[in-house]
VEXMARZA-513236 format. One record per residue (C-alpha): residue in three letters; x, y, z. Coordinates in pm, whole numbers, plus 32768, in hexadecimal, padded with zeros to 4 digits. Layout:
<rs>
ALAXYZ;...
</rs>
This chain:
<rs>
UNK5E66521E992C;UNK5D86530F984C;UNK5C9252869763;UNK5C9553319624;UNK5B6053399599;UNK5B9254699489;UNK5BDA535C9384;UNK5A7552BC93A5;UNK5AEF517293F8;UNK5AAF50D1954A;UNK5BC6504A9609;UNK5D0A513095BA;UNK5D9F517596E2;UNK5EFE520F971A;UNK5FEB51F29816;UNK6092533797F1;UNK60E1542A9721;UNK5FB8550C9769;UNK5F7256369886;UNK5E4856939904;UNK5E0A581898F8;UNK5D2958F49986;UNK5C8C59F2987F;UNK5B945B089890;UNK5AB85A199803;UNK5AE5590B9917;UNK5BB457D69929;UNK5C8D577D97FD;UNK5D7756919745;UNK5ECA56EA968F;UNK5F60557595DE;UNK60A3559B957C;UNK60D9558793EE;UNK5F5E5516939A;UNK5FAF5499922D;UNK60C853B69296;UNK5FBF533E939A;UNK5EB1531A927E;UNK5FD9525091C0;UNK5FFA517B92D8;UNK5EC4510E92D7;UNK5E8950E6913D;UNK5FB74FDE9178;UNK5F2A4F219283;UNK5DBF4F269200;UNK5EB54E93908A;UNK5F5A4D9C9178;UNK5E524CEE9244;UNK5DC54BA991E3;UNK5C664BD29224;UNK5B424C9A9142;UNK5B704DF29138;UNK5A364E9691D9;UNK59564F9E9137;UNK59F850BD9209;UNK5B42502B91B2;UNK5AD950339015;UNK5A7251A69054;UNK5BC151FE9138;UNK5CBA51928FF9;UNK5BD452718F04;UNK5BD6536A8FA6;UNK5D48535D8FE7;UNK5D9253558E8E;UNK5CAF54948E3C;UNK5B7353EC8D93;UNK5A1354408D85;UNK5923531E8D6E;UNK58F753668BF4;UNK5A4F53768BA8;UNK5A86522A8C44;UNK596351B28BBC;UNK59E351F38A4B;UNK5B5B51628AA3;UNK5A9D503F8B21;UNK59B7501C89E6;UNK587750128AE4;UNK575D50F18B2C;UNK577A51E08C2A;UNK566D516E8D06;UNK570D50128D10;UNK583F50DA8DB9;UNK575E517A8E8C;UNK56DB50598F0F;UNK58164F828F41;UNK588B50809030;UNK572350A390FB;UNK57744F469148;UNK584D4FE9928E;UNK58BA4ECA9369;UNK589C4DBD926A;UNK59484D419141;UNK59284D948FD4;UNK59224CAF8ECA;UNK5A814C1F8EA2;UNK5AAD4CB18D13;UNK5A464E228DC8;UNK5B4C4DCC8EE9;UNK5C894D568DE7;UNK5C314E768D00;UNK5C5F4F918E13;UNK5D984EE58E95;UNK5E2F4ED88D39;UNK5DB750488CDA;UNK5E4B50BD8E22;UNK5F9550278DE7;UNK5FAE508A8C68;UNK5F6452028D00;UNK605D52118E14;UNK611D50F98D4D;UNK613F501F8E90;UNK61C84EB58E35;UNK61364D978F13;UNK61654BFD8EEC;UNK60244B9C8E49;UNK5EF94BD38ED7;UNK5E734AA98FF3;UNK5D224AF2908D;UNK5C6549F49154;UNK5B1D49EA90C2;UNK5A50495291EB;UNK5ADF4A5192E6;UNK5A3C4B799374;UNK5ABE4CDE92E5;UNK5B844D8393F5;UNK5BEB4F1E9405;UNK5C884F0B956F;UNK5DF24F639580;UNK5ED5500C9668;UNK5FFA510295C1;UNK610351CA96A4;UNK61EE52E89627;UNK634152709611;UNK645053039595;UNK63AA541994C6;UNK62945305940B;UNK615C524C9460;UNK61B150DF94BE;UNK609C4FDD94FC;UNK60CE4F479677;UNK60434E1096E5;UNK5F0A4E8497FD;
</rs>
């Protein structure tokens, strides 16, 4: 398994659909159809049940394009309060932060989940294991 760490989350690993290369530059990575990986991961980072993580907050804004002042200004909040939600890395942000993202990542890609269940007293988790299957990024169970 390769962990894919060009995301910035920790804990993405994938079971195939990469090849390592050998470039003038040294050792190297080629991941078959990145976006549809990066999709992959937006939808299990929407589906999971625990607090989205800091890295996890960043991840989805950046997938859907935004600075932190654009963001910021969707959200109604000051930049630096962006800023700091996603310095929190590992851990949590506050639950309204964590809902809004979700719902502004699903209005962008217009993604349609149940509603929404996070356990508030769990620990945020970004580990998850995808594989290339038939053409697309599935999540796998480790």
């Amino acid at each position: 398994m390769y962990e894919y760490t060009g995301c910035g989350l920790n804990g993405i690993f994938l079971k195939n659909g990469y090849k390592m290369v050998e470039t003038s530059y040294g050792g190297g990575v080629v991941i078959e159809d990145i976006d549809g990986l990066h999709r992959a991961i937006a939808v299990d980072i929407l589906g999971q049940t625990t607090p989205m993580s800091g890295h996890q907050f960043r991840f989805l804004r950046k997938e859907q394009g935004l600075v932190q002042s654009e963001l910021a200004a969707l959200l109604r909040v000051d930049v630096q309060t962006v800023a700091n939600w996603e310095k929190k890395g590992l851990e949590a942000v506050p639950g309204p932060a964590d809902v809004a993202m979700r719902a502004c990542y699903c209005a962008s890609v217009q993604v349609r989940f149940g509603p929404v269940v996070v356990e508030p007293d769990a620990k945020a988790d970004e580990s998850a294991v995808f594989e290339w299957s038939d053409h697309a990024w599935v999540e796998r169970a480790a």
